[in-house]
N, C-alpha and C positions, 0 to 999 in steps of 0.2 A: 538779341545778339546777331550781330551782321558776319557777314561769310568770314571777313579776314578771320576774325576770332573763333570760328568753327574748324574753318580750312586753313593748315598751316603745311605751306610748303618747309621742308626739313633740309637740312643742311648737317648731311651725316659725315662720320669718319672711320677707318680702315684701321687698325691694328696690325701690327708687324712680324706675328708669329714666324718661326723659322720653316713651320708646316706649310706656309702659304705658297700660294704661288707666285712664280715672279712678274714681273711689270704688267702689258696688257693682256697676259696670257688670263688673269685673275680676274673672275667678273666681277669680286667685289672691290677692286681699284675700276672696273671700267664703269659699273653703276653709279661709282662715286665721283669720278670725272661726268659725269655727266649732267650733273647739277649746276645751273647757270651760278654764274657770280661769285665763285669760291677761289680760290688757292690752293687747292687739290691740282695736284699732276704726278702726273706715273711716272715712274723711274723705274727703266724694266731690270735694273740688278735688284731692287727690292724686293723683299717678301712681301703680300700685300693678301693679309689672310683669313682677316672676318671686317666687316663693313657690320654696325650697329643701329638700328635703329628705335630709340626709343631715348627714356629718361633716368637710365642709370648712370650713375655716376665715374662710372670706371674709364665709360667711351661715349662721352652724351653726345645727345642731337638739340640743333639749335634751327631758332626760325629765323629761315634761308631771308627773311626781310627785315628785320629788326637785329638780327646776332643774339636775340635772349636762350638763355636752357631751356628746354621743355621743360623742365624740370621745373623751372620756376614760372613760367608762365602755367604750367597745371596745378601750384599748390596756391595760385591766386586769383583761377577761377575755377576751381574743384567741381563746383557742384555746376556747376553752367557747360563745362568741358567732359565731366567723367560722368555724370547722374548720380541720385542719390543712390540707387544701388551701389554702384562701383563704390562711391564716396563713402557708402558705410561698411562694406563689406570689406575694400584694400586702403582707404586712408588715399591721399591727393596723389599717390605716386600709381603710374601703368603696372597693371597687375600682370605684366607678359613682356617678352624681349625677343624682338623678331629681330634675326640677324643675314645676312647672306655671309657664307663663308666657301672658298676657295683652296681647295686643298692638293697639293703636291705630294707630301708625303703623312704618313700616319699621324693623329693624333694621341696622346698619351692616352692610354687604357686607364679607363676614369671610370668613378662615377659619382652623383652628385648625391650628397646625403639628405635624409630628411628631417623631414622639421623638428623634430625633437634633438638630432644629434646634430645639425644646424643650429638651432638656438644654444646648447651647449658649448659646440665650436666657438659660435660668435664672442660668447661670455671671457672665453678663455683666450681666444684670440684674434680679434678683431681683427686686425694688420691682414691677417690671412685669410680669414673667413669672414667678408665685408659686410654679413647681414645675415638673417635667422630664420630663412626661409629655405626649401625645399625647390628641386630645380625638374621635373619632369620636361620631357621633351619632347619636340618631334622634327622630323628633315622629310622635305621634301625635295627632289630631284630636279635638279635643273637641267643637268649633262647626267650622262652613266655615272654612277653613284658606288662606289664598294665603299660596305662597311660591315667590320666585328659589331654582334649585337647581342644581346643573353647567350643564355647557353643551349650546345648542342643537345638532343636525347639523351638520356641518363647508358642508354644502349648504345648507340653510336659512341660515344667518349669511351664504356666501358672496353668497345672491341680496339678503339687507339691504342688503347695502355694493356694490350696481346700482344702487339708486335714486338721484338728481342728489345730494340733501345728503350722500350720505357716500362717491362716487364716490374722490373726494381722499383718502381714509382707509384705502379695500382695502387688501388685501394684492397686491403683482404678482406673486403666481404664487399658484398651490392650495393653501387651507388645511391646513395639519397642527399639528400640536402645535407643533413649533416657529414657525411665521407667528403661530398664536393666539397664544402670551408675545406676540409683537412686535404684535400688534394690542391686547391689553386693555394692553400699557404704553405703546402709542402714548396711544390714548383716556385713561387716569388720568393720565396728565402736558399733558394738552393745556389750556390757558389756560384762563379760566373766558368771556372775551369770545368764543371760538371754541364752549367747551359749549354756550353761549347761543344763538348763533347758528345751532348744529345743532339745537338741541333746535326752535326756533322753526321753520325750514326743516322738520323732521319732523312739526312738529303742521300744517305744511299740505300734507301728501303725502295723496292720498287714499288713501279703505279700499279699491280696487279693485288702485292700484298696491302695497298693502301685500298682500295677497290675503290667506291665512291667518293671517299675523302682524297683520292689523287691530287686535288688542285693543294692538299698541302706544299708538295711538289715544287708547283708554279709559285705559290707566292712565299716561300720560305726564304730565296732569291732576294725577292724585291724588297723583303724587311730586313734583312739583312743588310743589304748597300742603304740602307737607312738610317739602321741604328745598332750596328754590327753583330755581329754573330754571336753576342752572350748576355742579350738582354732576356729575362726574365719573362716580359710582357708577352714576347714571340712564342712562347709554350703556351701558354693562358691562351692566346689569340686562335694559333693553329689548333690545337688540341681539343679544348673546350667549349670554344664558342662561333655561334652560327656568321658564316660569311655571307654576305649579302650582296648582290647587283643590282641593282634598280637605274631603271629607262626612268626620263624625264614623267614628272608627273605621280611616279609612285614615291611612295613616303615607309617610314621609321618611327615608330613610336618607342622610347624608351622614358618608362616611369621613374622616379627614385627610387634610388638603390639601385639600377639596375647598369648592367657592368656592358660600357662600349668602350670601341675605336671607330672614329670615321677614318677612312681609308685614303679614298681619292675622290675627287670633283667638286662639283659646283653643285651647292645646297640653296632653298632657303630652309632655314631652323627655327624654330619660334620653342620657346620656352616660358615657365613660371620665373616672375623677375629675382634674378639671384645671381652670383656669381662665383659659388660654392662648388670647390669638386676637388676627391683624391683622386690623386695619380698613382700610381702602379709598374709602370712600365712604358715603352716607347718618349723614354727620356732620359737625361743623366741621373745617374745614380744619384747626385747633391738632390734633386728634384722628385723625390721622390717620397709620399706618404708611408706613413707608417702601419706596416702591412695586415699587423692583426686588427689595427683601426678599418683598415680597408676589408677587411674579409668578416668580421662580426658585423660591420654594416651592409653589405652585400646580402642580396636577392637569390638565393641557387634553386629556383625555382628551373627546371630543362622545359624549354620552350620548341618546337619545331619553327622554322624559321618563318613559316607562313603567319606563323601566330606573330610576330614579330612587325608584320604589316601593318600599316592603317589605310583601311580602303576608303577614298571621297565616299559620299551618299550627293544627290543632291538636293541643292540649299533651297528652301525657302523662301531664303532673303535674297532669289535673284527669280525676281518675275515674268523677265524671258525666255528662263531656263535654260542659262547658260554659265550659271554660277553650280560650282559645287562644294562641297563642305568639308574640311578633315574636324573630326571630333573626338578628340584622345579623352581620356577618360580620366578626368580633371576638372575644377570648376573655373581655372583662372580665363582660360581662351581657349577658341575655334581659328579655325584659319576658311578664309572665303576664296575661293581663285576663279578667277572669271577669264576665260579666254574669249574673243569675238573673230569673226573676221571683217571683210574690208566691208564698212556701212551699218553692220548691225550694231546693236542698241541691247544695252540691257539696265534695267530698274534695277536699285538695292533698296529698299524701304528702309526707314527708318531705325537703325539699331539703339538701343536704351542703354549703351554704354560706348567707349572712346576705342577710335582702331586706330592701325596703321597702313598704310600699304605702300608696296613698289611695284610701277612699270616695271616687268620683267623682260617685255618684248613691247615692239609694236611705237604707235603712236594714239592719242585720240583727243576725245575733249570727256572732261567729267562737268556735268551739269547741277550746281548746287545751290537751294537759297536764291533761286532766281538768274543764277551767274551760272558764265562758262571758264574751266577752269583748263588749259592747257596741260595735255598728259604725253610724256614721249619717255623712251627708256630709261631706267635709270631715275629717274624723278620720283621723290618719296614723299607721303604727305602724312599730316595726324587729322583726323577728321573728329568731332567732337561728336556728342553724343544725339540721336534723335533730329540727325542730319540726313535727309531723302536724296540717294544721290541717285545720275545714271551716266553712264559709261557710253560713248559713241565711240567705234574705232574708224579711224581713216587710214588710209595707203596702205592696206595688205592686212592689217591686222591689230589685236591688242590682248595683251595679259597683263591679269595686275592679281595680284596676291595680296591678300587684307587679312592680318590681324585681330580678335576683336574681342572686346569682354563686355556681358549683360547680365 
């Protein structure tokens, strides 16, 4: 097998969500302009709000030199391109969906089901639920990162629902998993004249009686001129579940079943291949799951938000030592990120299954199969399996972010 057939440069595309950001403010319209030889161009009224890479159907990627699908170019050389592992383990399709996504405003309070209540979905309604799989996940940081993620301490929530405006709302006895279902399906089913009323009642509780939870404060404002003042989601969000900030670099692991909102900025996101998820909230009403489906399948596991982390380790599979590793706790994929700076070099040996990756920053050359392979931002490739690659950066620097299943 010669390089062209190992190394495939990708020819991705961006989604229009109304979350996204607009024209080149959005780096996943600017990663995707950046691709030599396309018809991609930014249009900065545009939303421009997840850029995809891989071989789903929904938003496929195609080789930037021929115009074929991934998709079909890996279900006809399966075992050459994914290895027998892969090939026996997920069938010819990428067992993971790295995406970059760009966010302006909140994403709908989701979360993705799992495989059993996936494969039932499917059965029942395909149109909707495109496939039978389970969707864990994880984001990593490209810019400052907020995002809603599990939930807060069973104690922290219980002292929220002290204050006068949401006394009426506690639970009468001690939080546990089972009181949380009956609290967030109380809140999702409560009128929109009652949301209102809370919400208003909370923007005048002071920062003192809020104590640490203050910044409900701050961002009750921001959801609001979003998706007005009597949505549902924004109680669930503020009240119950951990806020999160993350500098470039740190990451979000969120399993199935487990209940998020991305907030604002620029990700990458890698996922189990799927395109399954209830909604809840931070959407129109018309758009919205059906809530007791959404809350028997939910996680109310209370998390502190540190646990909510996934910390790099470093990789193995960079024998300069300058790769490191996210490993969410899942069998489908790892994620490799290699930073360099200006000259340095780094080995990936050889992986036993098919990745992806994106220039995030930088420029360089990747060295494969004998060949040098031009890397500059923006530029996304599929790399086949049991391919020994290395990374040179030139002019200041390089990052590349890989994908990968073995």
């Amino acid at each position: 097998m010669n390089m062209v057939d190992s190394v495939i440069q990708l020819k991705c595309n961006c989604n229009n969500y109304p979350w996204g950001k607009k024209g080149d403010k959005s780096a996943a319209a600017r990663y995707c302009a950046r691709t030599p030889g396309t018809d991609f161009k930014i249009d900065n009224d545009t939303e421009y709000a997840e850029m995809w890479m891989g071989d789903h159907p929904s938003t496929p990627s195609y080789a930037l030199s021929t115009g074929k699908p991934l998709e079909e170019i890996l279900k006809a050389n399966g075992e050459a391109l994914l290895g027998p592992t892969v090939l026996n383990k997920f069938g010819t399709n990428l067992p993971f969906l790295p995406k970059i996504l760009s966010m302006a405003k909140a994403l709908p309070l989701q979360l993705h089901p799992n495989k059993d209540l996936a494969t039932e979905l499917h059965k029942k309604d395909p149109s909707k639920f495109s496939d039978p799989n389970h969707k864990p996940e994880i984001a990593v940081a490209l810019s400052t990162f907020e995002a809603f993620a599990g939930f807060k301490d069973f104690k922290t929530i219980s002292s929220l629902f002290s204050l006068p405006p949401l006394r009426e709302y506690a639970p009468s006895h001690p939080l546990t998993e089972s009181s949380m279902k009956e609290l967030c399906t109380k809140l999702l089913q409560l009128p929109e004249n009652i949301v209102r009323s809370v919400q208003d009642s909370l923007a005048k509780v002071s920062r003192e009686e809020f104590g640490d939870q203050a910044f409900i404060l701050d961002l009750l404002p921001r959801i609001q001129d979003q998706y007005g003042p009597a949505d549902n989601g924004t109680l669930v969000a503020l009240l119950c579940m951990n806020f999160l900030v993350l500098q470039p670099g740190e990451a979000v692991y969120v399993p199935a079943d487990g209940i998020h909102a991305w907030f604002a900025g620029d990700i990458v996101e890698c996922m189990a291949r799927s395109d399954n998820v209830l909604n809840v909230g931070f959407c129109p009403a018309a758009d919205r799951d059906n809530i007791e489906l959404f809350t028997d399948t939910l996680t109310f596991h209370a998390h502190r938000k540190e646990e909510m982390l996934l910390k790099p380790v470093k990789s193995a599979k960079g024998r300069d030592g300058k790769t490191v590793e996210y490993r969410p706790e899942l069998s489908e994929f790892n994620m490799l990120v290699t930073k360099l700076g200006n000259g340095e070099k780094e080995e990936v040996p050889r992986i036993a299954g098919p990745s992806v990756m994106i220039v995030t920053e930088g420029q360089g050359k990747m060295r494969a199969e004998g060949k040098d392979v031009e890397l500059k931002e923006g530029w996304i490739f599929f790399v086949g399996q049991g391919v020994e690659t290395e990374y040179v950066a030139e002019h200041g620097g390089l990052q590349v972010y890989r994908a990968y299943a073995e």
